[in-house]
C-alpha positions in Angstrom: 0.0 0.0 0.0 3.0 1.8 0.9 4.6 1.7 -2.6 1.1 2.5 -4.6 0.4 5.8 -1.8 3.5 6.8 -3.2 3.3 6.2 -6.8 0.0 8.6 -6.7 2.1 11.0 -4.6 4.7 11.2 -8.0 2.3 11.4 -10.0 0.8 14.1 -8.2 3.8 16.4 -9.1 3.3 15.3 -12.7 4.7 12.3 -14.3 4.6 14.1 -17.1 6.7 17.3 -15.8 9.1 14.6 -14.5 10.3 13.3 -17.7 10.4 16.4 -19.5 12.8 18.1 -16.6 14.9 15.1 -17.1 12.8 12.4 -15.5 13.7 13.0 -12.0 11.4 14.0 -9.3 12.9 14.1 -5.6 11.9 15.6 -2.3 13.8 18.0 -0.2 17.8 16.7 0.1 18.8 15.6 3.2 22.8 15.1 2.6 24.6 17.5 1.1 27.4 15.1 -0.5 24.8 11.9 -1.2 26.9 9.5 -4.0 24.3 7.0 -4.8 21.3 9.4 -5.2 20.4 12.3 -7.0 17.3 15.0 -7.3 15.6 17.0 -9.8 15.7 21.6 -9.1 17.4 21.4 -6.4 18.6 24.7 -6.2 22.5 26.0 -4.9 21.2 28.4 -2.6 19.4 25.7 -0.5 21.1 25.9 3.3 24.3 24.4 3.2 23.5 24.5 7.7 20.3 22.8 6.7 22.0 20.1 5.2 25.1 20.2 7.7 22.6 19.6 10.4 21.0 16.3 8.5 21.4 13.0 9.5 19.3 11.4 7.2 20.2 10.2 3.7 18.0 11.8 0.9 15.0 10.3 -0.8 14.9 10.1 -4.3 12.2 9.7 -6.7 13.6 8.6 -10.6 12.2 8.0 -13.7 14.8 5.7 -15.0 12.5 3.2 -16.5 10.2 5.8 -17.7 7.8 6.3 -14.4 8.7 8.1 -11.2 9.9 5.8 -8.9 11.6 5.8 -5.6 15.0 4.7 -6.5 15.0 2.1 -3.8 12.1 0.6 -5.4 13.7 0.2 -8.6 14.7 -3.3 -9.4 17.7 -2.7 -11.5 21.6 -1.8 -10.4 21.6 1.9 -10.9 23.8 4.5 -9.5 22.8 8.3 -9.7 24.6 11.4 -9.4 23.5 14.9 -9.0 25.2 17.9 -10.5 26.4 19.2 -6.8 27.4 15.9 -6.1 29.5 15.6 -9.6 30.8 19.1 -9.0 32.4 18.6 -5.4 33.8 15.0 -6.9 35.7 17.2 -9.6 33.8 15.3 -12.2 33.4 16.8 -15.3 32.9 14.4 -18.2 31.8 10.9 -19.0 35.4 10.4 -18.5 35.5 10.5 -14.9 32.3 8.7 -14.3 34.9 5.4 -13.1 35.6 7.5 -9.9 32.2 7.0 -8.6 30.3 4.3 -10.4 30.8 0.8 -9.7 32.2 -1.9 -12.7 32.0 1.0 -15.0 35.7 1.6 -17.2 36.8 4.0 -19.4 39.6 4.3 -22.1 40.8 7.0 -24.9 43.0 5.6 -27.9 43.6 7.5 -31.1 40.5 9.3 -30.9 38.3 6.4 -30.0 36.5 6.1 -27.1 36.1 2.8 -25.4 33.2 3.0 -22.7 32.9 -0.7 -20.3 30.4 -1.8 -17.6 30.8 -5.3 -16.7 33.5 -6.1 -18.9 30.9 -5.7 -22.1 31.1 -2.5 -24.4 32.5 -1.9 -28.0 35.5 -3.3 -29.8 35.0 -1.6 -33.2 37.2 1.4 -33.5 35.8 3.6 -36.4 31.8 4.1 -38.3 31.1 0.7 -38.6 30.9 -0.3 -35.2 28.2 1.0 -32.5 29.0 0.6 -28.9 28.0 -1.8 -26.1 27.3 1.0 -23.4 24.7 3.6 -24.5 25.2 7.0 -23.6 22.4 9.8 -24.4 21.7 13.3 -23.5 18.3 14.6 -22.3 16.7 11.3 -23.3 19.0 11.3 -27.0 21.1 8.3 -27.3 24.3 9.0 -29.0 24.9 7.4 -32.4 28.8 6.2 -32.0 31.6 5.7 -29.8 33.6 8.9 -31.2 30.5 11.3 -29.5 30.1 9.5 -26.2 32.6 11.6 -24.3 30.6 14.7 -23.2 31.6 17.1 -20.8 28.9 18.0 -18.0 27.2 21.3 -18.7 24.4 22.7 -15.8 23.7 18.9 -15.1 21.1 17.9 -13.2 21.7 14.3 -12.6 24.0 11.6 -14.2 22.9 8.0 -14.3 24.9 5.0 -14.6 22.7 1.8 -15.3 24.6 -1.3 -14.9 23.5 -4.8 -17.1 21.6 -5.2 -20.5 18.9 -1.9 -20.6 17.0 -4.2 -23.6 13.5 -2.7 -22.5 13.7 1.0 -22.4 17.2 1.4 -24.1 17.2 -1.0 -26.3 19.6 -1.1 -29.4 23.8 -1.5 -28.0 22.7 -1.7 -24.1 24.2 -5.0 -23.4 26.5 -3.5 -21.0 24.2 -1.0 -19.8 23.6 3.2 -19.9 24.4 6.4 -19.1 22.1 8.9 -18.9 22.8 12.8 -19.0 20.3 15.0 -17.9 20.6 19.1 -17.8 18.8 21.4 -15.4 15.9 22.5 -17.1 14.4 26.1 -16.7 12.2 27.0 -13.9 10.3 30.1 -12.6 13.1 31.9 -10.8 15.3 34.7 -11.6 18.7 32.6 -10.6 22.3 32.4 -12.2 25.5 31.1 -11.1 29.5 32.3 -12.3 32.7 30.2 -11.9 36.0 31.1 -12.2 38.7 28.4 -12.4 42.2 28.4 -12.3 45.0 26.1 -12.3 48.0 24.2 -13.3 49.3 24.3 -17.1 48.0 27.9 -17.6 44.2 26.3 -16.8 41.6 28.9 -17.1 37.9 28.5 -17.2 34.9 29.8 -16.9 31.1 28.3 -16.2 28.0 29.8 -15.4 24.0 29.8 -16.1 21.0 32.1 -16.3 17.6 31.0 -15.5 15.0 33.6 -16.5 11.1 33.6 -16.1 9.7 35.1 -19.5 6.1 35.0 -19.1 4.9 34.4 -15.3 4.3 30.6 -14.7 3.9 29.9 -18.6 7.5 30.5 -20.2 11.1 29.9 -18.5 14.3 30.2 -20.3 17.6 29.1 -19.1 21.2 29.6 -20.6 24.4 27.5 -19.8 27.8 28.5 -21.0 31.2 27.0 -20.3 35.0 28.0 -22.0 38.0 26.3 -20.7 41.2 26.6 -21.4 44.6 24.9 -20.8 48.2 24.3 -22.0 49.1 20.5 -23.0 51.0 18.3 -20.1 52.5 16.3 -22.7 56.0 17.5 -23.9 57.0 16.4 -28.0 60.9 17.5 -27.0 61.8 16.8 -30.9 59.4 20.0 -32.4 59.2 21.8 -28.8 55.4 21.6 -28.4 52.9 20.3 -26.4 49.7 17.8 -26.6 47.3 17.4 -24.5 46.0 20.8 -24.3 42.2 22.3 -23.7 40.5 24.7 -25.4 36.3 24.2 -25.5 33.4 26.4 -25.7 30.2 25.0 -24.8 26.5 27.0 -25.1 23.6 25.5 -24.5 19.9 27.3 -24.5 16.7 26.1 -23.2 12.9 27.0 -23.3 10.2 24.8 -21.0 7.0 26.3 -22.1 3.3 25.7 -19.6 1.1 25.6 -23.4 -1.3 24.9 -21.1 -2.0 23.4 -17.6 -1.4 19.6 -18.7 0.5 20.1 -21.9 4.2 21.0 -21.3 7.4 21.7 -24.2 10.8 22.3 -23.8 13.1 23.2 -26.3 17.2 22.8 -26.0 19.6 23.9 -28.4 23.6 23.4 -27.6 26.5 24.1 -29.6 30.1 22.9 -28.7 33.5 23.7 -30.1 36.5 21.8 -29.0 39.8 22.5 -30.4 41.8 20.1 -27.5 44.8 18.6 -29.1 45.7 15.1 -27.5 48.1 12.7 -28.7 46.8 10.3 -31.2 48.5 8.2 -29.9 51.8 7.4 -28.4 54.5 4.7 -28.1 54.3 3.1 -25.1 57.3 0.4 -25.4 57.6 -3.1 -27.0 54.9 -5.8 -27.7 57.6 -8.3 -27.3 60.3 -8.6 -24.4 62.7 -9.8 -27.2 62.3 -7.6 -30.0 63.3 -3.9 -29.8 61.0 -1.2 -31.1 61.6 0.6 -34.7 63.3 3.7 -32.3 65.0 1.5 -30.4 66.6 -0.6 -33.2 67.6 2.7 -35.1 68.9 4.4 -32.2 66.6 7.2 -32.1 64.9 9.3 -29.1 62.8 7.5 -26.8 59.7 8.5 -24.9 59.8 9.1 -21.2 56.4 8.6 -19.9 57.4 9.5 -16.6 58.6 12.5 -17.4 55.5 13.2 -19.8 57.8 13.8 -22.5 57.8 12.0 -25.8 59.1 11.9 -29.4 57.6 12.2 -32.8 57.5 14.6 -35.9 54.1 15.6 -36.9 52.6 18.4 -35.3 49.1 17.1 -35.2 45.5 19.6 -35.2 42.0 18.7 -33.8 39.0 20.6 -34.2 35.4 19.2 -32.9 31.8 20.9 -33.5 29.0 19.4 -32.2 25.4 21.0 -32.5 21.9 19.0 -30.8 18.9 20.0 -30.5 16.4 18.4 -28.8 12.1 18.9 -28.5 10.3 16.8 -25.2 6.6 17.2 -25.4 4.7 16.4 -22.6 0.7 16.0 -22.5 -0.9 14.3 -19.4 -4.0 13.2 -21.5 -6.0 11.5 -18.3 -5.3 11.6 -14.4 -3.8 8.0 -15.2 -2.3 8.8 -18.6 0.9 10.7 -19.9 2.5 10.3 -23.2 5.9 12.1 -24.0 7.5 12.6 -27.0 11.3 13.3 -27.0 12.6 14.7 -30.7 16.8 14.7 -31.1 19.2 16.1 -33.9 23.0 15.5 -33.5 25.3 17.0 -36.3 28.7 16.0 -34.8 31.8 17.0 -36.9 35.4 15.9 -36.0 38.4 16.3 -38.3 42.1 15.6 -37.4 45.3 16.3 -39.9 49.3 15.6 -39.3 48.4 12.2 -37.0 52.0 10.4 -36.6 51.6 6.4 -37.3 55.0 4.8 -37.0 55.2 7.0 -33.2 59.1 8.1 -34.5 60.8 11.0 -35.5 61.0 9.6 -38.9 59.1 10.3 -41.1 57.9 6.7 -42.5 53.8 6.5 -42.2 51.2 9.7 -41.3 47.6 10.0 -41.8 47.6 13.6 -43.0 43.5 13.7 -42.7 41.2 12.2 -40.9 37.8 12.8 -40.9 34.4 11.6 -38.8 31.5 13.2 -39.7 28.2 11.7 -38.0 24.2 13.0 -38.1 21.7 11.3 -36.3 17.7 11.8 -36.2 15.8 10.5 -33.1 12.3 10.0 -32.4 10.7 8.5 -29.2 7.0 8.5 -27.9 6.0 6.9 -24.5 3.1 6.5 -22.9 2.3 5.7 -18.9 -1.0 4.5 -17.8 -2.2 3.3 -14.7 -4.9 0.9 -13.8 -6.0 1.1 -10.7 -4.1 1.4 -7.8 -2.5 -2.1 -8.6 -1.3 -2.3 -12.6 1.2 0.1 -14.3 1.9 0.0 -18.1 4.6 1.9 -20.0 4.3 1.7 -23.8 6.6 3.2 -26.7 7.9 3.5 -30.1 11.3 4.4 -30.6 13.2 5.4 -34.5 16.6 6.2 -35.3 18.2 7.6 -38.7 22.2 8.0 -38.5 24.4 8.2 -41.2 28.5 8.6 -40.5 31.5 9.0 -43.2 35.4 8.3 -42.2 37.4 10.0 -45.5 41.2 9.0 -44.0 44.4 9.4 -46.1 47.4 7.5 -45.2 50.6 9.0 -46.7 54.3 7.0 -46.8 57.5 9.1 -46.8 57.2 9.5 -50.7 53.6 9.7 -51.6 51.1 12.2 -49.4 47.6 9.7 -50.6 49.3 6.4 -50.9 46.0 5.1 -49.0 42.8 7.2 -49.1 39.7 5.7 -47.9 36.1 6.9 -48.3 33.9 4.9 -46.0 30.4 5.9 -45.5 27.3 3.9 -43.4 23.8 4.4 -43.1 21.7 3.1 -40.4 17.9 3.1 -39.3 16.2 1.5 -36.4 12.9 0.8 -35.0 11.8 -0.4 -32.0 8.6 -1.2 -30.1 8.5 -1.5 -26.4 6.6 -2.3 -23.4 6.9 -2.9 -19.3 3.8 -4.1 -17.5 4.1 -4.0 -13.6 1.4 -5.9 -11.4 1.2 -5.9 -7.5 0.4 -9.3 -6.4 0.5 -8.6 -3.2 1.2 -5.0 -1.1 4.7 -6.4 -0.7 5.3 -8.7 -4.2 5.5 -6.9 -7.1 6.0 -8.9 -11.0 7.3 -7.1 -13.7 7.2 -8.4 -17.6 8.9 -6.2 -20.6 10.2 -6.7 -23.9 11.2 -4.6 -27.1 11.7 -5.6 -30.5 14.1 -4.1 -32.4 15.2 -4.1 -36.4 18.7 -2.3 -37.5 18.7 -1.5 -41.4 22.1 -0.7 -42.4 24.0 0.0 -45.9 27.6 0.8 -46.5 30.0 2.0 -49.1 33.4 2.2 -50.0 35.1 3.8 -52.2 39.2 3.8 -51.9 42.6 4.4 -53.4 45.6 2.0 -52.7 48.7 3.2 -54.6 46.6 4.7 -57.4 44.0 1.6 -57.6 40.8 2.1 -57.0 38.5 0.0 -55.0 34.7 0.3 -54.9 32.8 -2.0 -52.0 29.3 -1.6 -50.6 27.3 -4.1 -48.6 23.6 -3.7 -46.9 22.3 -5.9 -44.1 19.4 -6.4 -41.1 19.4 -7.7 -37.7 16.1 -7.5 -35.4 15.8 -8.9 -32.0 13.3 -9.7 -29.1 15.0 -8.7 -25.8 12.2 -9.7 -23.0 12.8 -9.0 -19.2 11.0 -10.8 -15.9 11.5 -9.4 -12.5 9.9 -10.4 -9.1 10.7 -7.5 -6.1 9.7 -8.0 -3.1 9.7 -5.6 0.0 9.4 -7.7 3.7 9.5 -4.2 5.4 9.3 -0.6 4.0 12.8 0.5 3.8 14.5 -3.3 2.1 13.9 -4.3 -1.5 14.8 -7.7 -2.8 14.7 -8.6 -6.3 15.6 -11.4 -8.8 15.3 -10.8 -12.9 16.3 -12.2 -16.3 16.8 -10.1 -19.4 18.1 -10.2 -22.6 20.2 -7.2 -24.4 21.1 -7.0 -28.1 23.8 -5.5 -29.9 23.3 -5.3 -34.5 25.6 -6.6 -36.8 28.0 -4.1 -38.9 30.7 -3.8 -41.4 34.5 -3.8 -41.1 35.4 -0.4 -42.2 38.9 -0.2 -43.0 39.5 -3.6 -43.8 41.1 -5.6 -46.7 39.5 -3.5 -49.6 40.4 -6.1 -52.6 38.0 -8.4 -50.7 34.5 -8.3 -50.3 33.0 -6.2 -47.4 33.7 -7.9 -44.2 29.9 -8.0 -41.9 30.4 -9.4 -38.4 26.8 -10.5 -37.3 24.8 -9.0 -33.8 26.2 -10.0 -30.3 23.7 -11.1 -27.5 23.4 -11.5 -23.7 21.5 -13.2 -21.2 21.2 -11.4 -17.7 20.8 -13.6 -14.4 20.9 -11.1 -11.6 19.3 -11.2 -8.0 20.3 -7.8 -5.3 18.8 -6.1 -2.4 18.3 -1.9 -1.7 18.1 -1.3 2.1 18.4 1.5 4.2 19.0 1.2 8.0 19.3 3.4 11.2 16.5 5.4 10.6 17.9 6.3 6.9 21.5 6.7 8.2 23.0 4.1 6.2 22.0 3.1 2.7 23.3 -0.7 1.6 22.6 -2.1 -2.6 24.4 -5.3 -3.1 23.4 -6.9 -6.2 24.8 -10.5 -7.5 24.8 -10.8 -11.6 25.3 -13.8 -14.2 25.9 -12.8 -18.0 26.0 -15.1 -21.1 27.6 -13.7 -23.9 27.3 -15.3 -26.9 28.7 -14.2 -30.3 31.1 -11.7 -28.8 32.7 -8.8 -31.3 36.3 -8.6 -30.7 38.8 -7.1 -33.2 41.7 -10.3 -34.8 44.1 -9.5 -36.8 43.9 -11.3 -40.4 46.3 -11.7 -43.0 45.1 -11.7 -46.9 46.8 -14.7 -48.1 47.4 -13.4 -51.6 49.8 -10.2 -50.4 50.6 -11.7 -46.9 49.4 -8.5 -45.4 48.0 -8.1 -42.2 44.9 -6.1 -41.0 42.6 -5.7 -38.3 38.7 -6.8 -38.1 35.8 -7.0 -35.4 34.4 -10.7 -35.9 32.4 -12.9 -33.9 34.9 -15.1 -31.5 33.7 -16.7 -29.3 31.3 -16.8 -26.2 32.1 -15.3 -22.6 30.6 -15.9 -19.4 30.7 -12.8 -16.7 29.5 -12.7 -13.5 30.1 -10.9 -10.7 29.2 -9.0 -7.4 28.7 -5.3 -6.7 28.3 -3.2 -3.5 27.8 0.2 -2.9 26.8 1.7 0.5 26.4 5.5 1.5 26.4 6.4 5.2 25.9 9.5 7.9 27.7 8.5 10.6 27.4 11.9 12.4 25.9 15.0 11.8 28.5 16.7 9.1 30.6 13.4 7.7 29.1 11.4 4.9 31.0 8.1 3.7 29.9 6.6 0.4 31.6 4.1 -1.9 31.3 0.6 -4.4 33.0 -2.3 -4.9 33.7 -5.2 -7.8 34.3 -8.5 -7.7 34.1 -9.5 -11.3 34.7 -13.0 -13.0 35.2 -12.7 -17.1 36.3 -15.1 -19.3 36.3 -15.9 -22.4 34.5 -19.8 -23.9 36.2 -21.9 -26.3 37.6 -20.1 -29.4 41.0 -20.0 -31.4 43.4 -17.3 -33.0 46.4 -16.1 -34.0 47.9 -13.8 -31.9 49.7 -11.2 -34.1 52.3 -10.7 -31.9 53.7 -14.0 -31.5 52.3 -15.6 -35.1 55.3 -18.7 -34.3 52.8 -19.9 -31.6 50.5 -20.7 -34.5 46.6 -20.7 -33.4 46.0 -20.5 -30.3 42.9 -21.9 -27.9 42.5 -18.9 -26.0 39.1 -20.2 -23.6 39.6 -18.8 -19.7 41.2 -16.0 -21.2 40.8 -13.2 -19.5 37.7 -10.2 -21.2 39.5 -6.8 -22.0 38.4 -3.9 -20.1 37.2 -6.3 -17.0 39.8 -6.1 -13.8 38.7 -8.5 -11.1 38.7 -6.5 -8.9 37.8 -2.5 -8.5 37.0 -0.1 -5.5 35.9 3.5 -4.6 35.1 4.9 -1.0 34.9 8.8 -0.7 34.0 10.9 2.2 33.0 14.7 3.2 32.8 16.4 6.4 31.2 19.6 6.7 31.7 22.1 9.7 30.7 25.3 10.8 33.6 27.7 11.3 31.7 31.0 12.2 28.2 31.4 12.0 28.0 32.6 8.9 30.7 30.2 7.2 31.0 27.0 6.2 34.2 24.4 5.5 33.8 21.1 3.5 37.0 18.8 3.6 36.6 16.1 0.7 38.5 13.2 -0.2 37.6 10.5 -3.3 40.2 7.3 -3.8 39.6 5.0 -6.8 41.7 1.8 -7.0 41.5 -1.5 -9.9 43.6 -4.3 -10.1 45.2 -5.2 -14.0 43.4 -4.9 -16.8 44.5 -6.8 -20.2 43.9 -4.8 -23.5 43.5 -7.8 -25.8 41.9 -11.2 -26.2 45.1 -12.8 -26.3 46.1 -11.6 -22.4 49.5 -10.5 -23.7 51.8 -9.8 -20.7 52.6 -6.3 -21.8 49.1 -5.4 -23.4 48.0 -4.7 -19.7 47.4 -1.8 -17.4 48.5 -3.0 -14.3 47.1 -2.2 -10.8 46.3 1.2 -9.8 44.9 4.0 -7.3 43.7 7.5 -7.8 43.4 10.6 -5.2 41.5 13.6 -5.4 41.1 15.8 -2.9 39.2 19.4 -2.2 38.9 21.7 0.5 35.9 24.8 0.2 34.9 27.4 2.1 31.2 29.1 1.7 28.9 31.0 3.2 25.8 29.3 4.6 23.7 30.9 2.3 25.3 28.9 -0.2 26.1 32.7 -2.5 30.1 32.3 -2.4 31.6 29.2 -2.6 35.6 28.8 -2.9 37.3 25.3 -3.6 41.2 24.3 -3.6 41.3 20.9 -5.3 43.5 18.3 -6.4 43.4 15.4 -8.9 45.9 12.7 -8.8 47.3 14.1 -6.1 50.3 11.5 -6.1 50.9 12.1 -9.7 50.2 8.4 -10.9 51.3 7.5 -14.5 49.0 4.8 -15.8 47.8 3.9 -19.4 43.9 4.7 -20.5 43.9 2.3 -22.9 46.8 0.6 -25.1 46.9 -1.5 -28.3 50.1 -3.7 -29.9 51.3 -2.9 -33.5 52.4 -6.0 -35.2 55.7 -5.1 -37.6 59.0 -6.6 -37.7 59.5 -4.0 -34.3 56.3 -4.5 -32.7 55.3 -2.1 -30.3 52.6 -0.7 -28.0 50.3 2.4 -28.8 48.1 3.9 -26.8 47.0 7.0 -24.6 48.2 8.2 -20.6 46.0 9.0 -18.3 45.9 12.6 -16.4 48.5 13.7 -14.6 48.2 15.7 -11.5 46.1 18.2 -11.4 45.4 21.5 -8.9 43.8 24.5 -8.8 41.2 27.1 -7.4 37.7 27.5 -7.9 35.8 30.1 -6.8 31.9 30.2 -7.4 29.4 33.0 -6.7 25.5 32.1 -7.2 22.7 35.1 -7.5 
């Protein structure tokens, strides 16, 4: 009875208003630093004494499955983050996300972004792979790896859904989602201004205006960010520097009241990014017994220690990215709403002087490279309720994307020795639906599915030393992805829950592959979920406990092999289907208030990932012939991975505030290949960051000295071997340390 009073309480605030402002409804916060929760307008200038004086973990009201929800009644592993939260952590991009979120890894190499949860995301690195880990914005999923890096602008909440999201995500969520959502406007004359500064010249501003146009019918609100920043990593042989920042970000937003149950908001965002990082780096040799092309020459050789390397292209990025996005609300009944969420993505990345053989020679360089990508979204859902005991959630769901790769390879006598003009279409469609039943006031059943069909084409057209290739190949995968869960609740404040659900990831083409041959199509990857947990909060809401117990089969896994044409002996890279994988696992996350000012939150992994019976050649070490590689370790999935934070807040005058914060992340070794290569690893490691702020109680002035790294750890974000006569390993480093001030005034 409990659960259903509180259903009619959401939708009392309007289920409707929920998932247009982002789909998150929450009462008043009662923990200024909650980790696993977050809330929906909450604004800066609430009490900072108010919340010093709490001693009760906040509750929260989501919409992650499309209906407002107390999170603790939500049957899936979920952890949420709200913008103050994400601020004080110094998190400001998907990439940070691993500090806080449990099984959840990130990686950067040559421009590609490799996003993990579980062990399962994306292998392909260029157009004609999607990932395994969806991200979207404001309800938007993302089209392709290269996009999914976004920095956080004005968020209101950040979550991190862990295990296949078949129902309501659908297509590529076999690992599981992040969703972005930004404030949205409200009726309040508000703003905010930071001021950053910091180490390598870092200077950066932030801020946001929220404007009432028309009284209680028509809100406008307007985010801006600019950051800039010189490049921590030193090229001693031409004197410059990679690594650097320089982004503008601008986003608009209108939430118009049409008319008392028909709600639209508009956001527009542009962002220009004109960063410069390494694309990519020698990291040493592949093999313990074969020296590296610099090493055998004699020539200069990287010290990653010192953050300095050697190379002789002076390489230029420049990234523009425009969305818009339309949510439409209209609660048609007391007991029905139906939203309709409208996207546009024009994303535009082009890079020129990229350095290939990672010497000072000058032997191989891609002198362009370019990844242009538009995508069309359109989603309608509709939430009904029946009765007081039956819940339905109903949708259709289409996507349009179409991406191009133009990439020229030049040698040390021809500029367009290799030019490539690869180009994919894609469209899919998808129906969905979740019923929910209460069987009893403390058993709850749950049945969903979605059906989903991927269309996609794809051309090439290419030059190899002046011969032309022309390739092109179409081809469709669908998919049912059903889900079953039972929760039960033998008191108010513990959920237990057991489910099974399926996720789906589409077929696609090897891009750059062997052009003389026939368009390479791997086929669609699939994954059953087994997964049981509990959500309970104890002490009267002083500590909050999710431990959640998951078993994956993987079937028809995408992993990139290296093949060799067997007419010109040459070798090249493909993603094909190799084998099957089992992953399972155990996850913990608590969040506690042991006293009135100190809040200690963190997660941990236990995770079990290997691969089933399949054999290959392993590039580096082709004398071993083919190898059975089953119980090999899954790339991107460390046994073992922890977090544990903690803030204390005090008063130090009446009127004045400290916060002393400190976040510690720590994984064991990760392997970068199927093959477990000894060197093709990132071995153990642990991050700190740190921050100490001052503010007045009112919340209006806020300054922060913070530190990331703070032991100045070098560790590799993600690596891959180069098989040659010298091979070697490629890849990116991770941050270095980082300091600064920030100083924030809210009005």
């Amino acid at each position: 009875m409990k659960r259903r009073k509180m259903i009619r309480t959401a939708r009392g605030l309007g289920l409707g208003a929920a998932a247009l402002l982002g789909g998150c409804l929450v009462s008043a916060p009662a923990s200024a630093q909650s980790q696993s929760k977050t809330h929906s307008g909450h604004s800066a200038r609430a009490s900072l004494k108010r919340e010093l004086d709490s001693t009760q973990i906040e509750t929260v009201v989501v919409t992650a499955e499309k209906r407002a929800e107390k999170l603790q009644d939500v049957p899936i592993a979920i952890a949420a983050f709200k913008g103050h939260t994400l601020r004080h952590a110094g998190v400001t991009a998907v990439r940070d996300l691993d500090l806080l979120s449990p099984s959840l890894q990130y990686g950067t190499r040559s421009g590609n972004i490799f996003i993990a949860i579980r062990g399962i995301g994306q292998e392909g690195q260029d157009i004609g792979s999607q990932p395994g880990v969806v991200v979207s914005l404001d309800g938007v999923p993302l089209l392709n790896n290269f996009m999914m890096d976004p920095t956080f602008l004005d968020v209101q909440r950040v979550e991190v859904l862990r295990g296949p999201q078949g129902t309501f995500e659908g297509m590529n969520a076999l690992g599981g989602a992040i969703n972005i959502y930004s404030n949205p406007p409200t009726n309040k004359y508000e703003g905010g201004l930071s001021a950053t500064m910091g180490n390598y010249s870092r200077f950066g501003l932030k801020g946001y205006v929220n404007i009432p146009l028309i009284a209680h019918r028509l809100f406008a609100r307007i985010a801006f960010q600019t950051d800039r920043a010189n490049g921590w990593l030193k090229n001693a042989y031409l004197g410059t520097r990679n690594n650097n920042t320089d982004l503008t970000e601008v986003r608009g937003s209108l939430l118009a009241k049409v008319t008392h149950n028909f709600t639209v908001r508009a956001i527009i965002e542009n962002t220009h990014d004109r960063s410069n990082p390494a694309f990519s780096i020698l990291i040493g040799r592949a093999r313990p017994d074969i020296p590296t092309l610099a090493q055998a020459l004699g020539l200069p050789q990287n010290n990653l220690q010192d953050l300095t390397v050697y190379f002789n292209t002076r390489n230029l990025r420049d990234v523009s990215d425009f969305r818009s996005t339309v949510i439409a609300n209209w609660q048609a009944t007391p007991n029905l709403d139906i939203v309709s969420t409208t996207g546009y993505i024009q994303d535009n990345i082009r890079m020129r002087n990229l350095d290939v053989d990672l010497t000072t020679l000058n032997l191989y360089s891609f002198p362009f490279i370019g990844i242009y990508s538009r995508e069309i979204t359109q989603e309608l859902t509709a939430n009904a309720n029946f009765g007081s005991r039956a819940q339905l959630t109903a949708g259709a769901f289409y996507m349009h994307g179409n991406s191009s790769e133009p990439l020229y390879l030049a040698t040390a006598t021809d500029n367009s020795a290799f030019v490539y003009h690869p180009n994919e279409s894609l469209n899919s469609y998808a129906l969905y639906a979740q019923f929910r039943y209460d069987l009893t006031r403390k058993l709850r059943a749950t049945v969903g599915g979605r059906y989903t069909i991927v269309d996609k084409s794809f051309y090439m057209g290419a030059d190899i030393l002046g011969t032309p290739f022309i390739n092109h190949a179409k081809a469709s995968w669908s998919s049912f992805t059903p889900r079953f869960v039972l929760d039960y609740k033998p008191r108010q404040n513990v959920m237990v829950y057991a489910s099974v659900s399926k996720g789906f990831k589409a077929g696609g083409f090897n891009t750059l592959g062997d052009v003389s041959q026939p368009v390479n199509t791997f086929n669609p990857e699939y994954v059953w979920n087994y997964e049981t947990g509990t959500k309970s909060e104890f002490f009267n809401k002083r500590l909050s406990l999710d431990l959640d117990g998951f078993y994956d089969n993987y079937s028809n896994v995408q992993q990139t092999v290296f093949r060799t044409n067997l007419q010109t002996g040459v070798r090249y890279p493909e993603v094909d289907n190799v084998a099957s994988a089992t992953i399972k696992g155990i996850e913990l996350s608590y969040e506690a208030i042991p006293y009135r000012g100190l809040t200690v939150f963190g997660s941990a992994t236990r995770l079990f990932a290997t691969y089933g019976q399949f054999y290959s050649i392993d590039p580096i070490y082709p004398e071993l012939g083919n190898q059975n590689l089953s119980g090999k370790r899954v790339t991107q999935a460390p046994k073992w991975q922890f977090s544990m934070a903690g803030a204390y807040n005090f008063l130090v005058s009446d009127n004045v505030m400290m916060t002393l914060r400190a976040d510690y992340k720590w994984q064991s070794k990760v392997y970068f290949d199927i093959y477990n290569d000894a060197l093709d690893t990132r071995g153990a490691y642990g991050l700190l960051n740190g921050s100490v702020s001052i503010a007045t109680v009112d919340a209006n002035w806020t300054l922060t000295a913070w530190i990331h790294n703070a032991f100045d750890k070098r560790y590799v974000s993600d690596m891959n071997m180069s098989p040659s006569a010298n091979p070697a390993r490629a890849g990116s480093l991770g941050l270095p340390r980082m300091y600064g001030l920030t100083l924030h005034y809210h009005f």
